[in-house]
ChimeraX commands (.cxc) that place a marker at each C-alpha (Angstrom):
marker #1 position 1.36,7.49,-12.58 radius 0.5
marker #1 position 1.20,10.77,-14.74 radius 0.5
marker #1 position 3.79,12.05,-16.90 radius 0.5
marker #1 position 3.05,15.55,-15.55 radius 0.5
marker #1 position 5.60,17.30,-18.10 radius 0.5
marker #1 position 3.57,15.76,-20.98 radius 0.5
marker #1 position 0.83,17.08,-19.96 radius 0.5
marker #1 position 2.37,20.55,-20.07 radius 0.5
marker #1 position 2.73,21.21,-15.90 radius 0.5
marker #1 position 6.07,21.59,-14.47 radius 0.5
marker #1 position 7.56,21.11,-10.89 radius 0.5
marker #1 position 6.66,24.10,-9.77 radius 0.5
marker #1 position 3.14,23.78,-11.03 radius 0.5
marker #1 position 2.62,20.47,-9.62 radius 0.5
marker #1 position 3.32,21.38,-6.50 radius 0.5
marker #1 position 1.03,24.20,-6.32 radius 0.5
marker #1 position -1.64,21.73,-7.65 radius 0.5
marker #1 position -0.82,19.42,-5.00 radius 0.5
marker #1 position -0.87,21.84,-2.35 radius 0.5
marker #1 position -4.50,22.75,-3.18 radius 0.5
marker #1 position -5.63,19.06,-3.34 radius 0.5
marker #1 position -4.34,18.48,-0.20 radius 0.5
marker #1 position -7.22,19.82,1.57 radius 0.5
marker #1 position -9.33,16.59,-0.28 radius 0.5
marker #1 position -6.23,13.57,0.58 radius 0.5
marker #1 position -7.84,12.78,3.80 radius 0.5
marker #1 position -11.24,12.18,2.21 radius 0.5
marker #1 position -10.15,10.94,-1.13 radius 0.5
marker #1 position -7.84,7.80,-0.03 radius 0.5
marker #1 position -10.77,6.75,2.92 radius 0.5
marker #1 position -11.68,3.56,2.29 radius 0.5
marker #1 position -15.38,5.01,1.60 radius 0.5
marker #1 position -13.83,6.13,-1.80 radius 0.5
marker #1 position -12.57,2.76,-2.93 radius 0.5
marker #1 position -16.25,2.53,-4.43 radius 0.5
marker #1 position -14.96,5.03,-7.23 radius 0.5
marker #1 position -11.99,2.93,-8.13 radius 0.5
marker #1 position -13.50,0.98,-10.80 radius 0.5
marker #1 position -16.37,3.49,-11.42 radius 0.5
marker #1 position -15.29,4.33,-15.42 radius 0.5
marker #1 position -15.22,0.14,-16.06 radius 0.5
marker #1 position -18.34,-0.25,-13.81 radius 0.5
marker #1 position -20.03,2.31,-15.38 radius 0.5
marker #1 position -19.17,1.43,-19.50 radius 0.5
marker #1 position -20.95,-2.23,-18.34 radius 0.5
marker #1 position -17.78,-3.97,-17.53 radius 0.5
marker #1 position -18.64,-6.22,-14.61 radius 0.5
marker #1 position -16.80,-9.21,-15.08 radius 0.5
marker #1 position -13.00,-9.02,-13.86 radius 0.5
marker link #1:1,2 radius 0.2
marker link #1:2,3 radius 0.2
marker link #1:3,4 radius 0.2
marker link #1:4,5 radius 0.2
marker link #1:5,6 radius 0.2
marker link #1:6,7 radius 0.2
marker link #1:7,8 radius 0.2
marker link #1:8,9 radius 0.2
marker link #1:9,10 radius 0.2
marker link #1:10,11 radius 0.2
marker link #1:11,12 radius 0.2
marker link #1:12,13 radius 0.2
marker link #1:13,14 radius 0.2
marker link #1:14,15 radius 0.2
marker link #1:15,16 radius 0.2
marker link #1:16,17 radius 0.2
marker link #1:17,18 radius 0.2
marker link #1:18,19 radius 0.2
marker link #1:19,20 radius 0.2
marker link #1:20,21 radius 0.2
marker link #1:21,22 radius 0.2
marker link #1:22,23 radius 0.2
marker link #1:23,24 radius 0.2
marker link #1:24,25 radius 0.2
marker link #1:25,26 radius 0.2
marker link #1:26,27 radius 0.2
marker link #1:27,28 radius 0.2
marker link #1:28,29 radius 0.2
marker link #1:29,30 radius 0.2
marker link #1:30,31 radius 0.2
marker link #1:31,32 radius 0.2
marker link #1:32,33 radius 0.2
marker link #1:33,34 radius 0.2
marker link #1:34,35 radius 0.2
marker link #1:35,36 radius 0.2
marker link #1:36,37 radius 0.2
marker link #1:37,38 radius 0.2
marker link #1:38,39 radius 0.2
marker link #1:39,40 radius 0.2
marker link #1:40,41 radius 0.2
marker link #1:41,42 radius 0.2
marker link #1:42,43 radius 0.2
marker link #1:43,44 radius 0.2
marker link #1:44,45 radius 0.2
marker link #1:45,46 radius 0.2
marker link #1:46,47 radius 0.2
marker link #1:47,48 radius 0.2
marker link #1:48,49 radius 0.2
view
Protein backbone atom coordinates (compact mmCIF):
# COMPACT_ATOMS: atom_id res chain seq x y z
CA UNK A 1 0.00 0.00 0.00
CA UNK A 2 0.81 3.79 -0.63
CA UNK A 3 1.06 6.39 1.87
CA UNK A 4 -0.89 8.69 -0.47
CA UNK A 5 -0.44 11.86 1.95
CA UNK A 6 3.36 11.39 1.63
CA UNK A 7 3.27 11.55 -1.57
CA UNK A 8 1.55 14.94 -1.43
CA UNK A 9 -2.31 13.73 -2.68
CA UNK A 10 -5.09 14.09 -0.33
CA UNK A 11 -8.58 12.37 0.01
CA UNK A 12 -10.12 14.31 -2.21
CA UNK A 13 -7.41 13.89 -4.78
CA UNK A 14 -7.28 10.27 -4.50
CA UNK A 15 -10.50 9.81 -5.20
CA UNK A 16 -10.58 11.75 -8.28
CA UNK A 17 -7.49 9.66 -9.32
CA UNK A 18 -9.31 6.62 -8.60
CA UNK A 19 -12.30 7.55 -10.36
CA UNK A 20 -10.31 7.99 -13.61
CA UNK A 21 -8.48 4.62 -13.22
CA UNK A 22 -11.48 2.98 -12.87
CA UNK A 23 -12.15 2.78 -16.45
CA UNK A 24 -8.62 0.37 -16.55
CA UNK A 25 -9.70 -2.04 -13.02
CA UNK A 26 -11.44 -4.47 -15.17
CA UNK A 27 -8.42 -4.97 -17.43
CA UNK A 28 -5.70 -4.35 -14.97
CA UNK A 29 -6.60 -7.12 -12.16
CA UNK A 30 -7.45 -9.94 -15.29
CA UNK A 31 -5.48 -12.62 -14.74
CA UNK A 32 -3.76 -11.77 -18.29
CA UNK A 33 -1.95 -8.98 -16.26
CA UNK A 34 -0.46 -11.17 -13.58
CA UNK A 35 2.49 -11.44 -16.25
CA UNK A 36 3.45 -7.76 -15.13
CA UNK A 37 3.59 -8.60 -11.49
CA UNK A 38 7.13 -9.41 -11.27
CA UNK A 39 8.08 -7.51 -14.49
CA UNK A 40 10.68 -4.79 -12.58
CA UNK A 41 12.56 -8.15 -10.80
CA UNK A 42 12.17 -10.11 -14.11
CA UNK A 43 13.38 -7.51 -16.02
CA UNK A 44 16.75 -6.28 -13.64
CA UNK A 45 17.75 -10.34 -14.26
CA UNK A 46 16.26 -11.59 -11.10
CA UNK A 47 14.93 -15.03 -11.98
CA UNK A 48 15.49 -17.07 -9.14
CA UNK A 49 12.74 -16.69 -6.26
Amino acid sequence: MIDLVSQGINKVQAEIWRSHLATFADDWESQEMSIYDDYFTLKNGDFHR
